[in-house]
MARBA-3410 file (N, C-alpha, C, O; in Angstrom, 1 decimal):
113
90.5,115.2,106.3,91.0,114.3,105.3,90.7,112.8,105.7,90.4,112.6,106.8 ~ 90.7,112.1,105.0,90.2,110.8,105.2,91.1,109.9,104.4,91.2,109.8,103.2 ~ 92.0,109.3,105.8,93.2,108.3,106.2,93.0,107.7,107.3,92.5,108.0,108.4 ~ 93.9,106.2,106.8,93.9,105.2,107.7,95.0,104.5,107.6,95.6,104.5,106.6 ~ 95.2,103.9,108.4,96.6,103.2,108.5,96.2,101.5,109.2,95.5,101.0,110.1
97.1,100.9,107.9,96.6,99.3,108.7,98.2,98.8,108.4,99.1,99.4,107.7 ~ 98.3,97.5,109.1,99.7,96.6,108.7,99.2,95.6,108.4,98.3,95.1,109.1 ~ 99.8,95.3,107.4,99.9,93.8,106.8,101.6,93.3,106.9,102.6,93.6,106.2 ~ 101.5,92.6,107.6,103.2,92.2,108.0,104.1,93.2,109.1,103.6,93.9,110.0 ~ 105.2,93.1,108.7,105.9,94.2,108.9,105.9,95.7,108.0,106.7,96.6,107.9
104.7,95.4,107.3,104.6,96.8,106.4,103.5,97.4,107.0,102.5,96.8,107.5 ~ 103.7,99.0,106.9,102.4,100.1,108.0,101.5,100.3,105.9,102.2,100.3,104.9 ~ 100.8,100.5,105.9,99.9,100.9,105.0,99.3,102.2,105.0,98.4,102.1,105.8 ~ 99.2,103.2,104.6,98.8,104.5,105.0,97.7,104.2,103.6,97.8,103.2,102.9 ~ 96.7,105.2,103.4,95.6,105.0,103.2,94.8,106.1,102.7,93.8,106.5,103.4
95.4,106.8,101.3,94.6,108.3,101.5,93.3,107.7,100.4,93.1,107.2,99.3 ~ 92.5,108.2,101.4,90.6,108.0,100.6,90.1,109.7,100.0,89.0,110.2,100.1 ~ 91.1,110.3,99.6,90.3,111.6,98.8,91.0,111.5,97.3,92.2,111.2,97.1 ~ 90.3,111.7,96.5,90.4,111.8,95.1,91.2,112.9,94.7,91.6,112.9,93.5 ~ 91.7,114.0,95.5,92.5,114.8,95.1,93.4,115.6,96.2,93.2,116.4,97.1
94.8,114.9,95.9,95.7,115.1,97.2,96.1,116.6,96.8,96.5,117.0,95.7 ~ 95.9,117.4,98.1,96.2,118.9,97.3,96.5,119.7,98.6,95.8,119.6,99.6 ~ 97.0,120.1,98.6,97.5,121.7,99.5,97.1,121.7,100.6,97.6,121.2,101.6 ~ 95.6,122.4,100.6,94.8,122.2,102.0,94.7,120.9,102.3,93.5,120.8,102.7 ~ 95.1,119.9,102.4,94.9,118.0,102.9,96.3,117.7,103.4,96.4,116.6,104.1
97.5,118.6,103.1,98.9,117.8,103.4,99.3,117.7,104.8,100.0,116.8,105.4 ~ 98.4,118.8,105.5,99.3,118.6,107.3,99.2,117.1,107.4,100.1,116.3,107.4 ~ 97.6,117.0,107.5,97.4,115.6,108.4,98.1,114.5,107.5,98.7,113.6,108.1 ~ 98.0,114.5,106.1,98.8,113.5,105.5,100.1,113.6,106.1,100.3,112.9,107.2 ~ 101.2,114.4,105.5,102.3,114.6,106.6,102.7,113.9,107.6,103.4,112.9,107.8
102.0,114.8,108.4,102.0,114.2,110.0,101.9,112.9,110.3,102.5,112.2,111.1 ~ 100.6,112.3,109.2,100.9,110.6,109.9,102.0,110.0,109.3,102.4,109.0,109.9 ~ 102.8,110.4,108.0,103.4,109.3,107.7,105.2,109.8,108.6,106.1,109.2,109.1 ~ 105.0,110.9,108.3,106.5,111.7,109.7,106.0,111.0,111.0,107.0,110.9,111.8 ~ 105.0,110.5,111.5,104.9,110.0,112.8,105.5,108.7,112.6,106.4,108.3,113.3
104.8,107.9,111.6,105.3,106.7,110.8,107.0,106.7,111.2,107.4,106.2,112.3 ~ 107.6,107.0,110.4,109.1,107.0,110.1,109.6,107.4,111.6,110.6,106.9,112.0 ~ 108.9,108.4,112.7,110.1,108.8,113.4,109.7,107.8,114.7,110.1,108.2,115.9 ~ 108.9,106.8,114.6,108.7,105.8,115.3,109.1,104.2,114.7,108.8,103.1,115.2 ~ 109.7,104.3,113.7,110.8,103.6,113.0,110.1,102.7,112.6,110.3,101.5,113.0
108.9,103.0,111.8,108.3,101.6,111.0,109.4,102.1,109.5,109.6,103.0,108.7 ~ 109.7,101.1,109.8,111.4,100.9,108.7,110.6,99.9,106.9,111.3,99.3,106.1 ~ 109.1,100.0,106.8,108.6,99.5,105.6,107.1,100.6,105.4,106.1,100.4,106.1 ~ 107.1,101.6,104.4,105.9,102.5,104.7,105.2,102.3,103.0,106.2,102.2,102.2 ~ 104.2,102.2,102.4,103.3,101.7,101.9,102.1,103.0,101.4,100.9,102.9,101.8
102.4,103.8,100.6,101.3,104.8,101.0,100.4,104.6,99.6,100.9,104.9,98.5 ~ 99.0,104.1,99.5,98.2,103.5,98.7,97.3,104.6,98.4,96.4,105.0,99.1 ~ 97.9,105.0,96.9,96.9,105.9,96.5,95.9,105.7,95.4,95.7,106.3,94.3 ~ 95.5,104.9,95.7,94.3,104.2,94.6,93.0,104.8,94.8,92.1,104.3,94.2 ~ 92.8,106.0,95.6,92.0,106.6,95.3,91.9,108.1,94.7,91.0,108.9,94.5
93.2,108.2,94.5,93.9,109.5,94.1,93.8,109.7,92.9,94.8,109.1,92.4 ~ 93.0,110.4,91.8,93.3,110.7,90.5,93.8,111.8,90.5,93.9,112.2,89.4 ~ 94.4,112.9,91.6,94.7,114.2,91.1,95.6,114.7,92.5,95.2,114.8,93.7 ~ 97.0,115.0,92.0,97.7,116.1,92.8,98.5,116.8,92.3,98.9,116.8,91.1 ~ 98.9,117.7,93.6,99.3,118.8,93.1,101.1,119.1,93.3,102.0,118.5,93.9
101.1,120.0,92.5,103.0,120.2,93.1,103.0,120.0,94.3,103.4,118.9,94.6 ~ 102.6,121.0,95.3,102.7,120.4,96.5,103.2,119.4,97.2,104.4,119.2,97.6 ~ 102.1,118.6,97.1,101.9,117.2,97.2,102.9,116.2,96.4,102.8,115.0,96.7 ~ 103.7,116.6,95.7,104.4,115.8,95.0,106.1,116.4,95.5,107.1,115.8,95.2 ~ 106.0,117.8,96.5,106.8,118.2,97.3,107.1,116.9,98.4,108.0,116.0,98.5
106.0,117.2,99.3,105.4,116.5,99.9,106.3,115.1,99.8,107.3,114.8,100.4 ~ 105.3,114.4,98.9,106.0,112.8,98.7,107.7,112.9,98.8,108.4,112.1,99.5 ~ 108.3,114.1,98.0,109.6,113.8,98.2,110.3,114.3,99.6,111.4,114.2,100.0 ~ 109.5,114.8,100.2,110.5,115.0,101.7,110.1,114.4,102.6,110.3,114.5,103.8 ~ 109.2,113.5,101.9,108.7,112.5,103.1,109.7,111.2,102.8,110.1,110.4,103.6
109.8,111.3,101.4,110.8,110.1,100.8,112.2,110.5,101.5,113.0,109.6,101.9 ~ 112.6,111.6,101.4,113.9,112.2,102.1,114.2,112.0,103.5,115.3,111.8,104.0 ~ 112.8,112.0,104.4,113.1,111.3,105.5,112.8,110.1,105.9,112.9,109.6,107.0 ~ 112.4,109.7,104.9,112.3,108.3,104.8,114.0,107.6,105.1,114.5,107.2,106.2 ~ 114.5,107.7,103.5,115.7,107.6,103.6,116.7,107.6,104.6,117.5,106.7,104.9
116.7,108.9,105.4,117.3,109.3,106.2,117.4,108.6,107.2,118.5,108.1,107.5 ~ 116.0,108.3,108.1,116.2,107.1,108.9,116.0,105.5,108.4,115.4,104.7,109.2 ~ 116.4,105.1,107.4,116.4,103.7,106.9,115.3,103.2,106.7,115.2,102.0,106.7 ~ 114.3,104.0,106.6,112.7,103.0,105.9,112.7,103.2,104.8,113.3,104.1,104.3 ~ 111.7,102.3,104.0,111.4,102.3,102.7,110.2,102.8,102.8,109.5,102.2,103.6
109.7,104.2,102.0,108.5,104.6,101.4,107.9,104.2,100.1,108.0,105.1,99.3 ~ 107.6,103.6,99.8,106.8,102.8,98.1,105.5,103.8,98.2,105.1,104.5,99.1 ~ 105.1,103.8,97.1,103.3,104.0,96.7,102.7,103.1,95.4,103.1,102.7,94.3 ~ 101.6,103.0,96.1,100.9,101.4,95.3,99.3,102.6,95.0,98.9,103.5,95.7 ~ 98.7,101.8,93.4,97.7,101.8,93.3,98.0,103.2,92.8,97.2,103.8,93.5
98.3,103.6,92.4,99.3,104.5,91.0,98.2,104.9,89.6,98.4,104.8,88.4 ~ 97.3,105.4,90.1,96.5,105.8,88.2,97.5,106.5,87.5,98.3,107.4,87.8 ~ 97.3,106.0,86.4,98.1,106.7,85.0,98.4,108.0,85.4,99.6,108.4,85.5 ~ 97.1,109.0,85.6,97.3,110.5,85.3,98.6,111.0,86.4,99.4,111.9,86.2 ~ 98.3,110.0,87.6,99.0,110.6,88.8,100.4,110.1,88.6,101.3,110.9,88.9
100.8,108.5,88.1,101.8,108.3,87.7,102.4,109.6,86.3,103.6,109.8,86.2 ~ 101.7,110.0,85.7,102.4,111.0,84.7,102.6,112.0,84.8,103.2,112.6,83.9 ~ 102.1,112.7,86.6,103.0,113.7,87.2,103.5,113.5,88.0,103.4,114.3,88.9 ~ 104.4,112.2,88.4,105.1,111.7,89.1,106.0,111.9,87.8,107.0,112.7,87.9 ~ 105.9,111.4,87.0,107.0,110.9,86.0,107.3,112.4,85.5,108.6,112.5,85.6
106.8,113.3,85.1,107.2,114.7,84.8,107.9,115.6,85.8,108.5,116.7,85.6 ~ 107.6,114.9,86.9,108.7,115.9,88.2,109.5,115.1,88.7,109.8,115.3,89.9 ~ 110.1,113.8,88.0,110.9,113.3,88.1,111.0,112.4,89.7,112.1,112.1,90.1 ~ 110.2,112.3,90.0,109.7,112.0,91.6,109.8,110.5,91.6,110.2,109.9,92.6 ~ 109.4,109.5,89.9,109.7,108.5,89.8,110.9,107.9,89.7,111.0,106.7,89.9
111.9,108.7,89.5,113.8,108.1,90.0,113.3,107.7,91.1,113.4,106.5,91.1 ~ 112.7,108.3,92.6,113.2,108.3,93.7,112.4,107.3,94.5,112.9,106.5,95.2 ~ 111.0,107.4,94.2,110.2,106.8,94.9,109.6,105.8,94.2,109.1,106.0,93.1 ~ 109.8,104.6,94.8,108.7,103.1,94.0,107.5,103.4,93.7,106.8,103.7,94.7 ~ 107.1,103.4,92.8,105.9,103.5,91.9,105.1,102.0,92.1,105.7,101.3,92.9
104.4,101.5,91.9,103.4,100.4,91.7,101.9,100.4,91.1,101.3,101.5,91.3 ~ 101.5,99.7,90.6,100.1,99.7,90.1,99.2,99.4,91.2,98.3,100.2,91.4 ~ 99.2,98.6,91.9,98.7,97.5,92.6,99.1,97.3,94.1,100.3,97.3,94.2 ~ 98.5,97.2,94.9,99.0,97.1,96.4,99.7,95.6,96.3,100.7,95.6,96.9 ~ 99.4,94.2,95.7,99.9,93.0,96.2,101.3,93.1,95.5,102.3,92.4,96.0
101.5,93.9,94.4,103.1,93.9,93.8,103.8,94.7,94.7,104.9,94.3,95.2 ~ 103.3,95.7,95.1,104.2,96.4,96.1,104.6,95.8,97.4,105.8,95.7,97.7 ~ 103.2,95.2,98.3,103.8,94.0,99.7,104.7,93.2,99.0,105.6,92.7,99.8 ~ 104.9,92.9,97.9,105.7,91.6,97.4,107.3,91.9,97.4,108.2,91.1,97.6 ~ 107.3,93.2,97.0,108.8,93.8,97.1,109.4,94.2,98.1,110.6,94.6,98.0
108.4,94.3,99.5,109.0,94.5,100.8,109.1,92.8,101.4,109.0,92.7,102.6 ~ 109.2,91.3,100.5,109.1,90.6,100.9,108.1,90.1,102.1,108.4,89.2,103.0 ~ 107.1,90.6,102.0,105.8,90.2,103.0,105.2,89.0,102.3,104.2,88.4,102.7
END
């Protein structure tokens, strides 16, 4: 899978570079952003502007990552949001929970960076 992680501020940026977040790709997604949180970067940023396509899973995924997000007091957001992927975010209701954004600079802007 091809991810990267940078900070700008006190925000970690995670970084998925595959066009289709899906099933076989979740460990290592996972894993980095659960490493994220249980090492208390308390601002997480996951930039899917490369992303036209996921799956239930993956939209599993997002919410128990957002669950432990919560749990230990960080904010998980996602920036860079295509339509298609925002419209199954919005159909599994995933958008109540987790910040949505178009754009990575609107998103830094709401973690006050």
């Amino acid at each position: 899978m091809h991810l990267t992680t940078e900070r700008d501020g006190s925000v970690v940026i995670v970084r998925v570079g595959e066009t289709r977040l899906i099933y076989p790709l979740l460990s290592e997604f996972a894993e980095t952003v659960t490493a994220l949180i249980k090492n208390a970067e308390h601002k997480i940023l996951i930039d899917l502007s490369q992303v036209i396509y996921l799956d239930s899973a993956s939209i599993g995924c997002l919410m128990d990552l957002y669950r432990q997000s919560v749990t230990s007091g960080s904010t998980l957001k996602l920036s860079g949001v295509h339509k298609r992927v925002r419209t199954m975010l919005t159909m599994t209701g995933a958008q109540e929970f987790i910040e949505i954004h178009g754009d990575e600079r609107s998103a830094l802007d709401t973690f006050g960076v």
